[in-house]
C-alpha positions in Angstrom: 6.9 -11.5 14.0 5.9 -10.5 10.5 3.4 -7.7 10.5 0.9 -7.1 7.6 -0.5 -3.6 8.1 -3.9 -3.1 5.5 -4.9 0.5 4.4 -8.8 0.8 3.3 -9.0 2.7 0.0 -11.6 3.8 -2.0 -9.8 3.4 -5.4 -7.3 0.6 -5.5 -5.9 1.4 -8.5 -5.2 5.0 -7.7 -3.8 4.3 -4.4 -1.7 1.1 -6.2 -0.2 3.9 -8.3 0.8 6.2 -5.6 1.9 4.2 -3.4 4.1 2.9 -6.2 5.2 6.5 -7.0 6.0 7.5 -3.4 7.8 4.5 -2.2 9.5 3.9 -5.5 8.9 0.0 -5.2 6.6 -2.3 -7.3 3.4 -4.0 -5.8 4.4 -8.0 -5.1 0.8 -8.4 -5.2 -1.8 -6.7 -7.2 -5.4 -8.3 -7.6 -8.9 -7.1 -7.7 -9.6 -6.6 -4.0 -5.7 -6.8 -2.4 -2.2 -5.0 -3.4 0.4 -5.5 -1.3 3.9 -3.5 -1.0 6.8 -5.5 0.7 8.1 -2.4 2.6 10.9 -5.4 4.3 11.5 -9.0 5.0 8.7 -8.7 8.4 6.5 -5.7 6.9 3.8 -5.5 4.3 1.8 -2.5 3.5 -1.8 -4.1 2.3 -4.4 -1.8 -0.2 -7.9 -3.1 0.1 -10.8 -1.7 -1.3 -13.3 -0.3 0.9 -15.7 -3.0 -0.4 -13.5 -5.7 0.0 -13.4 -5.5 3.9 -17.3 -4.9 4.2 -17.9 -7.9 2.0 -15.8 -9.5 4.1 -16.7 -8.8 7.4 -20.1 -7.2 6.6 -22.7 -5.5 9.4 -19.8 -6.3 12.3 -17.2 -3.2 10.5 -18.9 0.3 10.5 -18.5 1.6 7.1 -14.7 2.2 5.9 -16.4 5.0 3.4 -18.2 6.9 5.4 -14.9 8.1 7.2 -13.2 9.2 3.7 -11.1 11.7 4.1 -10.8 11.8 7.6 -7.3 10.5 9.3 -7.9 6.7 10.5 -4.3 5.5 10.4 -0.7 6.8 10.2 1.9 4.9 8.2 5.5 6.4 9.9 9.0 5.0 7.7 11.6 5.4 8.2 13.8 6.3 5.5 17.4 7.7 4.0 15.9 10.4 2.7 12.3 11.9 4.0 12.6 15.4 2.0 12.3 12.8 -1.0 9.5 11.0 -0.2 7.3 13.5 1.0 8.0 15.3 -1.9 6.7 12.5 -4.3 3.7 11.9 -1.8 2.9 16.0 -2.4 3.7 15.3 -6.4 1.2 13.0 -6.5 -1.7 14.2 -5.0 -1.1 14.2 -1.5 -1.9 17.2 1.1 1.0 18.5 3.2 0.2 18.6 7.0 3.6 19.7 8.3 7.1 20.0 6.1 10.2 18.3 7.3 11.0 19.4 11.0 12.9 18.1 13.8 10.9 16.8 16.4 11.0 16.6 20.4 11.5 12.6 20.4 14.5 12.7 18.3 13.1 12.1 14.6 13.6 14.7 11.9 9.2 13.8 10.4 7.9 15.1 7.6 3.7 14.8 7.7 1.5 14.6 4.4 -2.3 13.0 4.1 -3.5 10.7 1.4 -6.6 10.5 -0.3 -8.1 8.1 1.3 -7.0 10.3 4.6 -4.5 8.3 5.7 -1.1 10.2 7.9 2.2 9.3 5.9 5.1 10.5 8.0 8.7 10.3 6.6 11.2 10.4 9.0 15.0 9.9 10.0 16.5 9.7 13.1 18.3 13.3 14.2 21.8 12.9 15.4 
């Protein structure tokens, strides 16, 4: 199963940029309305703009914008080094929620929110 998971953004651009930033990888796509990070062979992480998705789906979708801010998704990698990413996700504008920690289901997670609220956790498996 291939899984395409689509982030809501109010700024494409800006989110294009930190994603780009924080994840150190290029965009494999990036055009008005859709940029799309290939995080592996079965996962891409999808940027939409806010009005993309109610163009798209219209009245049926409550409004993506008027939940700015608040957390509507997590996006939880894991990754060789967390302390790295999290501290290019705090470089670049995001807001720390928790610093690197070991956690009771065996991950060592680091938390931080983007601006368009959206949890990124960073984590590697504690041995």
């Amino acid at each position: 199963m291939k899984a395409n998971i689509i982030l809501y953004v109010s700024d494409q651009k800006t989110s294009t940029s930190f994603y780009e930033k924080v994840l150190m990888i290029h965009p494999v796509l990036n055009v008005p309305g859709m940029t799309e990070f290939r995080l592996n062979e079965e996962t891409v992480l999808g940027l939409m703009p806010s009005a993309g998705i109610k163009r798209l789906l219209g009245d049926k979708l409550p409004d993506p914008d008027k939940a700015a801010g608040i957390p509507r998704a997590e996006i939880y990698l894991h990754v060789t080094d967390p302390e790295s990413y999290h501290s290019r996700a705090l470089e670049n504008g995001a807001k720390e929620l928790s610093p690197l920690l070991p956690r009771d289901w065996g991950d060592t997670v680091a938390y931080s929110l983007d601006s368009d609220g959206h949890v990124l956790a960073f984590a590697k498996e504690t041995l």
